[in-house]
N, C-alpha and C positions, 0 to 999 in steps of 0.2 A: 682601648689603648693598648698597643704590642710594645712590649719591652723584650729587651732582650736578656736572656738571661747569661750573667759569664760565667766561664768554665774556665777563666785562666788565673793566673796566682794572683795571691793576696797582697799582690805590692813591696812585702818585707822584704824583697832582695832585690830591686829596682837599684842599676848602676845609676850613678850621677850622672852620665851622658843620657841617660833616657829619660831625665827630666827635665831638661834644657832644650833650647835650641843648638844645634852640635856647635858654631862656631860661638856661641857662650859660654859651654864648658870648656872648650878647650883656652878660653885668654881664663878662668879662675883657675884652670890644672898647672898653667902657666907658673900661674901667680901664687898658687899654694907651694909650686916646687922650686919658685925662686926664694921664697920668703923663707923655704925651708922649714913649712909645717909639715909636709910627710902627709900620713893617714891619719893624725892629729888633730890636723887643719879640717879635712874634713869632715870630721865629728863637731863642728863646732853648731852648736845649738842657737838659736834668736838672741838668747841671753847676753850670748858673748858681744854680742854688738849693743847690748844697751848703755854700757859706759858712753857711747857717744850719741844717745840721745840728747835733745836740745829742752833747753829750759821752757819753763809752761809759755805760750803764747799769750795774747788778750782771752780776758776771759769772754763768755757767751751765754747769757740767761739763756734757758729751755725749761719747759713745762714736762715732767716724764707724760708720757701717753701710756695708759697699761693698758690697752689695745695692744701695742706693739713692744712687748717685752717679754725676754724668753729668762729662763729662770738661769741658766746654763752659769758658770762662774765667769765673768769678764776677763779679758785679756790684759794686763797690764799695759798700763799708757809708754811705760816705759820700753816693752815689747813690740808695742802696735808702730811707737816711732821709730824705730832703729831695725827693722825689719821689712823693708819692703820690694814691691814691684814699681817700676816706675823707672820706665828703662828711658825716659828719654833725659833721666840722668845716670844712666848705666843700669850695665844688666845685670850685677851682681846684688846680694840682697842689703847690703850695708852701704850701697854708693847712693842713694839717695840720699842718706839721712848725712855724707858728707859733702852732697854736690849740691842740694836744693838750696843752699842760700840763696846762691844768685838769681832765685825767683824775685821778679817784681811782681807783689798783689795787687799792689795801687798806682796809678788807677788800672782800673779792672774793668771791662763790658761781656755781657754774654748777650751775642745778637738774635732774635727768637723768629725765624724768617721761614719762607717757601708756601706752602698752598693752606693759607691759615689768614683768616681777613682782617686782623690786627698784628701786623711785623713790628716787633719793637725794638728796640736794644737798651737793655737794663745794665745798669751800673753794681757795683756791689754792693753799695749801701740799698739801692731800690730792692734788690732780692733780698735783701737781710727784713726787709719789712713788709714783703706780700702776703705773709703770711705767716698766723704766730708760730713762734720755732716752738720742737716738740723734741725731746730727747727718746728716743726709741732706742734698745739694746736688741741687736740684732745678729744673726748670724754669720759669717763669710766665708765662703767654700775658695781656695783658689785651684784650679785645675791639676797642680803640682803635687795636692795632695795634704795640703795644713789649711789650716782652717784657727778661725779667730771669734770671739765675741767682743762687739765694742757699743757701748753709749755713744752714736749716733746724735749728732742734731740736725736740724732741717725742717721740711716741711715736704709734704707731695708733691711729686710732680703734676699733679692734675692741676691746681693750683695753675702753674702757669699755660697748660695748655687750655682749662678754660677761658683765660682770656685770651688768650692770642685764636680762639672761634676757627679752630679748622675746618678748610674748607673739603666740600664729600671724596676730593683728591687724596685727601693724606690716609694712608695708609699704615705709615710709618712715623717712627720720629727715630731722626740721626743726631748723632753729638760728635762734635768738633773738635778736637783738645787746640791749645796751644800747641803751637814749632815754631821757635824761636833759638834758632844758632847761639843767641850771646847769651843766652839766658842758660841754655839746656846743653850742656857739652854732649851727651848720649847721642842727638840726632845725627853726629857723625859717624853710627852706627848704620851701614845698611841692613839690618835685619826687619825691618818694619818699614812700609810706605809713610811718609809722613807728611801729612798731620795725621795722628792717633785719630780714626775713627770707628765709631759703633754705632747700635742704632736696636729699637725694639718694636715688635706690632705696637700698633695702637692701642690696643684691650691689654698690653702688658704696662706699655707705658702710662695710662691710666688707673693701672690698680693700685688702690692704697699705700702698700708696700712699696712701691717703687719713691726713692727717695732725693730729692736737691739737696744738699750735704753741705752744711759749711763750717760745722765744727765737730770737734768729737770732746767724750769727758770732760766738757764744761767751760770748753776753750774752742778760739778759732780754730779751724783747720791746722793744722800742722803743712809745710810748705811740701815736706817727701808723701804724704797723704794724700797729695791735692789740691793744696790749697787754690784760690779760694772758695770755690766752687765748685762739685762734683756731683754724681750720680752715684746712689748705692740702688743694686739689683739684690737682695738677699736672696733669690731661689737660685738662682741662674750663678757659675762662677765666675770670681771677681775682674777675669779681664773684661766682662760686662760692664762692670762700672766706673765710667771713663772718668778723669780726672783731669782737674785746672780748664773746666768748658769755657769757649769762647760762643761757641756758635749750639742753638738747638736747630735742626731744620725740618718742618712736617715734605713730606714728600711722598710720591702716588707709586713708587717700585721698591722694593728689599734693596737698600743699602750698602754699599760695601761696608765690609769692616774688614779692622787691620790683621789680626789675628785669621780670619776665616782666608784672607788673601797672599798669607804667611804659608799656610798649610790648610788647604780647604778637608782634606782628609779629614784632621786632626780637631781641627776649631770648628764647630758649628753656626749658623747665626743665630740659635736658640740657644745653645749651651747650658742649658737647664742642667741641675746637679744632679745626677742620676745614677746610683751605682751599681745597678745592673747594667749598665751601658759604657764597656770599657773605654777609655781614650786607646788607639790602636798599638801605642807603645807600652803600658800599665793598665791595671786595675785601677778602678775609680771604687772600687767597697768597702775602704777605711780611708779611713785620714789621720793625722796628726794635729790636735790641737798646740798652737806653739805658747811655751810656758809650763807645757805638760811635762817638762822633764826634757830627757836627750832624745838624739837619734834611735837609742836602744829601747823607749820607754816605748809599752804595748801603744799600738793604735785602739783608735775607736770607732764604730761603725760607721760608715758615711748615712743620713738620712735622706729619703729622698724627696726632690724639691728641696733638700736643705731642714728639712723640716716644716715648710710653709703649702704642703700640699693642701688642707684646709681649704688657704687663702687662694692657690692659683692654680689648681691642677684641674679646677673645670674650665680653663682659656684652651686645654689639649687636649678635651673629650675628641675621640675619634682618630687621632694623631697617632699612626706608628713614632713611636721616639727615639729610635734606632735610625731612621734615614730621618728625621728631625730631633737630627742630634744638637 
């Protein structure tokens, strides 16, 4: 396995346009200097968007699995909801948690189609019951550079790809998000192709780890999270783990996805969390866990794989990880 090793800085002085998309920073610089925060605005930490997190959802029985739980301290629910990505209700980190209302969860289908000899399409209640839910506390790296732990519910994905019996074609599995105009003000965003897609090998897509997600902290999904059905990848960084799936598809070629078709430079279709292996604008060798305090508060090492090298770093025996970024 070749890794690369970096020789460039440690992140700590990374401007705000180098961790955006450039026509993303420029509508928040916008809007920091009309609101008249100044350099203030931009210090502002996860926290300060937690006033406008939303009240607890339905709650969701889970089983913990201590198979899959890291000791690390948990992210506050309050943190995890009022801080997000999830641009197809904008790009900024707080507009989900005011624009996801207008998500319909019900009714809900995720179609489970392509070169697989049982296509089916499950409803949400059907996925809420294929299998028993397990609360896992898990990791989550975002490329940006913060990082989160959260009590996870769901169940594996192998689960549904055992029965839908792929055929010796599939190669892959793709996920589909919802694009829905009335629903999702964001889409009228050209920065991404739309519908949100991603997609993993087969041998990743089957590992334990790899998660169908439908609630967190002992509750349904949250609507800016996801809802009501998502993929969490814990090694790989979080724009891996597609959210509000409609569609699974096995398929016999590598996938597009949205991010790798944004900037194939930059996005890998592996994106495996790797911090000897810069993103070409930053360092990827620390992180920020959010809740840890401010902007100012020291980082902490990035792990690599996330920490789940253990679990999946023999699926890349022999893999340069530098050109399978």
């Amino acid at each position: 396995m070749l890794i690369k090793t970096s020789t460039r800085f440690d992140g700590s002085d990374i401007a705000a346009s180098d961790i955006t998309p450039q026509p993303v920073f420029e509508r928040r610089r916008q809007f920091v200097l009309s609101a008249g925060l100044g350099v203030a605005g931009l210090a502002l930490t996860p926290r300060a968007f937690a006033a406008n997190a939303p009240a607890d959802e339905a709650k969701l029985a889970a089983t913990p699995n201590p198979k899959f739980q890291v000791s690390d301290t948990q992210t506050s629910l309050k943190d995890i909801t009022s801080y997000n990505n999830f641009y197809e209700f904008g790009t900024d980190k707080g507009d989900p948690v005011e624009n996801a209302h207008t998500l319909q969860t019900r009714p809900w289908s995720v179609s489970v189609e392509g070169e697989i000899h049982n296509p089916k399409t499950y409803g949400i209640d059907e996925i809420l019951k294929l299998a028993p839910l397990e609360e896992r506390t898990y990791r989550l790296r975002c490329v940006e550079g913060w990082s989160m732990v959260i009590p996870w519910i769901g169940f594996s994905l192998s689960e549904i790809i055992k029965r839908a019996q792929p055929t010796a074609n599939a190669k892959y599995v793709q996920f589909i998000t919802l694009a829905d105009p009335k629903q999702m003000p964001g889409l009228s965003s050209n920065i991404l192709n739309w519908p949100y897609s991603e997609g993993l090998r087969m041998d990743e897509a089957m590992n334990p780890l790899t998660l169908v997600t439908v609630g967190l902290y002992g509750q349904v999904l949250p609507k800016q999270d996801g809802a009501p059905v998502r993929i969490i990848v814990p090694w790989k960084y979080g724009f891996k783990s597609a959210k509000s799936l409609v569609k699974i598809r096995f398929v016999e070629k590598q996938p597009p996805t949205s991010w790798n078709q944004y900037a194939s430079s930059e996005y890998g279709f592996y994106s495996n969390v790797n911090p000897d292996v810069d993103h070409p604008r930053w360092s990827q060798a620390t992180e920020r866990r959010i809740g840890d305090g401010s902007v100012f508060s020291p980082k902490r090492k990035t792990l690599m794989f996330n920490g789940y090298g253990d679990q999946v770093a023999s699926m890349y025996q022999g893999m340069d990880l530098r050109k399978f970024y």
